[in-house]
C-alpha positions as CSV (number, residue, x, y, z in Angstrom):
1,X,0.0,0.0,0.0
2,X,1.5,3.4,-0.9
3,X,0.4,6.3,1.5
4,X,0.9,9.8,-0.2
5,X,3.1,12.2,2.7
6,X,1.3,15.2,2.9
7,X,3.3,18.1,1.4
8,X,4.7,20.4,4.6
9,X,4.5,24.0,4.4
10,X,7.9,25.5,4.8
11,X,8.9,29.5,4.6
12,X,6.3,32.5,5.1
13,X,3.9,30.5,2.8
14,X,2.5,29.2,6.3
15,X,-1.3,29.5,7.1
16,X,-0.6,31.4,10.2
17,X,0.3,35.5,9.0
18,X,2.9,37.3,11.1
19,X,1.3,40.2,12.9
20,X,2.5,43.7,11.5
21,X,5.5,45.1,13.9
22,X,5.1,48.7,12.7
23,X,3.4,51.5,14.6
24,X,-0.5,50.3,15.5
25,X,-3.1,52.5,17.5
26,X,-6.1,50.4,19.1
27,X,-9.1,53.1,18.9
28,X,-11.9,52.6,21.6
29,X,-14.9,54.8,21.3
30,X,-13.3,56.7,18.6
31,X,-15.3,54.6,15.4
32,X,-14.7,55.3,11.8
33,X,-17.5,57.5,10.3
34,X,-17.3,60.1,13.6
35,X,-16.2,63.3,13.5
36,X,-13.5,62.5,16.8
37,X,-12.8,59.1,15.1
38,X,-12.4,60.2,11.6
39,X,-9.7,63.5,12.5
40,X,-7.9,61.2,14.7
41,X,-7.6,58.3,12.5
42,X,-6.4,61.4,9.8
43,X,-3.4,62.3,12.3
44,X,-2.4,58.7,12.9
45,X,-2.5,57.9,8.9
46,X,-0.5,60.8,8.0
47,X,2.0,59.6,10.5
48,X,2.2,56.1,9.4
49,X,0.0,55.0,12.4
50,X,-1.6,51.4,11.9
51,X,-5.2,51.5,13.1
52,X,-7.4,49.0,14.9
53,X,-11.1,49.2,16.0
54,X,-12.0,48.0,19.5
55,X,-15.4,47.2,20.0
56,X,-17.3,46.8,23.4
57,X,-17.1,42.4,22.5
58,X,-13.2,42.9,22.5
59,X,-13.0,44.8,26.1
60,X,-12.0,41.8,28.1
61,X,-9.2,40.6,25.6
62,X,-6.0,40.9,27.0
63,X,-3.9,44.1,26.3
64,X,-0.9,42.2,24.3
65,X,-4.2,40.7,22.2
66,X,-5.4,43.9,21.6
67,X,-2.1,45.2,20.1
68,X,-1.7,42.1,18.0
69,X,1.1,40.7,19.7
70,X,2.8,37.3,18.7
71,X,1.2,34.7,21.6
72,X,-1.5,36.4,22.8
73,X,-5.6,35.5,21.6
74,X,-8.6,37.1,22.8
75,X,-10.8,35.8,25.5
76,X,-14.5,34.3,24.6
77,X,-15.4,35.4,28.2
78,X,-17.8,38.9,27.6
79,X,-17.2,41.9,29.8
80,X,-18.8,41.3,33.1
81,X,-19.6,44.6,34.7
82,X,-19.8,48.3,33.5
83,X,-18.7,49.3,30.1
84,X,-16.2,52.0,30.1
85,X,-17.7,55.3,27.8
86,X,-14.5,57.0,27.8
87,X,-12.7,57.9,24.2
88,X,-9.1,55.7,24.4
89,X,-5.8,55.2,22.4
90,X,-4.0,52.4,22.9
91,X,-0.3,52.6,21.1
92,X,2.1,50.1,20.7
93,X,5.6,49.9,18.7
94,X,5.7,53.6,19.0
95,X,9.2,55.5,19.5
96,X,9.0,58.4,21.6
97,X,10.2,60.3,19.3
98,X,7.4,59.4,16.4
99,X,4.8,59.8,19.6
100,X,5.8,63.0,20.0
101,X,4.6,64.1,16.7
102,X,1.7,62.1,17.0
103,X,0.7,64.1,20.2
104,X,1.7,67.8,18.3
105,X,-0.4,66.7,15.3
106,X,-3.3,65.7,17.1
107,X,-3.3,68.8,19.3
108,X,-3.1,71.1,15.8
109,X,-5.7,69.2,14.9
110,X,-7.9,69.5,17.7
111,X,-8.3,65.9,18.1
112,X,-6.1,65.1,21.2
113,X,-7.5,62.1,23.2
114,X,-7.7,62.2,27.1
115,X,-7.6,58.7,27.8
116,X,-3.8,56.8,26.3
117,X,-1.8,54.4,26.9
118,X,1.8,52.2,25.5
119,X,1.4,48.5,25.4
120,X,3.9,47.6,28.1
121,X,5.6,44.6,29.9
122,X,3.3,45.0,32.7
123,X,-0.3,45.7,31.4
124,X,-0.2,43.4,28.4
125,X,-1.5,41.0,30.3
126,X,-4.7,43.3,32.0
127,X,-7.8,42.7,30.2
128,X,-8.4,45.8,28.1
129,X,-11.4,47.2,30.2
130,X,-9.3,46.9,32.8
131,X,-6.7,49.6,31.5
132,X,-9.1,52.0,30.0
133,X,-10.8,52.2,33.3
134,X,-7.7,52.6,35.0
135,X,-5.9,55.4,32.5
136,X,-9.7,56.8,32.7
137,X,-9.8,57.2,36.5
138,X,-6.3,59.0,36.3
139,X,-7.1,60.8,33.8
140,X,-10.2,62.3,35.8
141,X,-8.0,62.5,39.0
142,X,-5.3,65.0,36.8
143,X,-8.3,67.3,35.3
144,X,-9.7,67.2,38.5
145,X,-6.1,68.7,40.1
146,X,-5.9,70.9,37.1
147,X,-9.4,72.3,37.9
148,X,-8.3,73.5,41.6
């Protein structure tokens, strides 16, 4: 009996597709077809700014899953709790340098958003609610201090 070998997929020809390394921005509450949504996503195209969509079904995905990064999936587990309202940017692969000008060009273009944060070593793992409402409830606790 001669059994066939099934042919072995060797190189970048593989069925899994390598996530993008460049620059990314994860929009939350900033959708496409907004005004907010539509001037920010402007800046961050002009600047060579990958951009991704979160939607309320994504909000208990890890961070690192969020930003695309190699090893991380996103949970089937729904948000338990309340759903943060809050406009947020999460970056990742940004230099400081390149975020820099992102931050000048979004305040020229009067679309700066509040609520931001860098994919780091320590909150890639947070569920992604979990970092908006964080960044969120400093970001209230600054404006507040600002406000005195």
């Amino acid at each position: 009996m001669n059994v066939a070998k099934k042919p072995t997929k060797k190189g970048k020809g593989g069925s899994k597709q390598a996530q993008p390394s460049g620059p990314m921005a994860a929009l939350y509450n900033l959708d496409a077809g907004t005004p907010r949504g539509d001037a920010v996503r402007a800046v961050l195209a002009q600047r060579g700014i990958r951009v991704k969509t979160v939607t309320a079904d994504h909000l208990n995905d890890p961070v690192g899953a969020v930003a695309g990064l190699p090893g991380f999936k996103p949970t089937s587990r729904p948000l338990e709790g309340e759903i943060p309202t809050c406009e947020f940017m999460l970056l990742n692969n940004v230099t400081s340098a390149k975020l820099n000008e992102l931050l000048a060009s979004m305040r020229e273009a009067d679309c700066s958003v509040g609520c931001k944060a860098q994919v780091t070593q320590h909150n890639r793992l947070w569920p992604f609610a979990m970092l908006v409402r964080e960044v969120s409830r400093e970001h209230e606790l600054m404006m507040a201090r600002e406000q005195e």
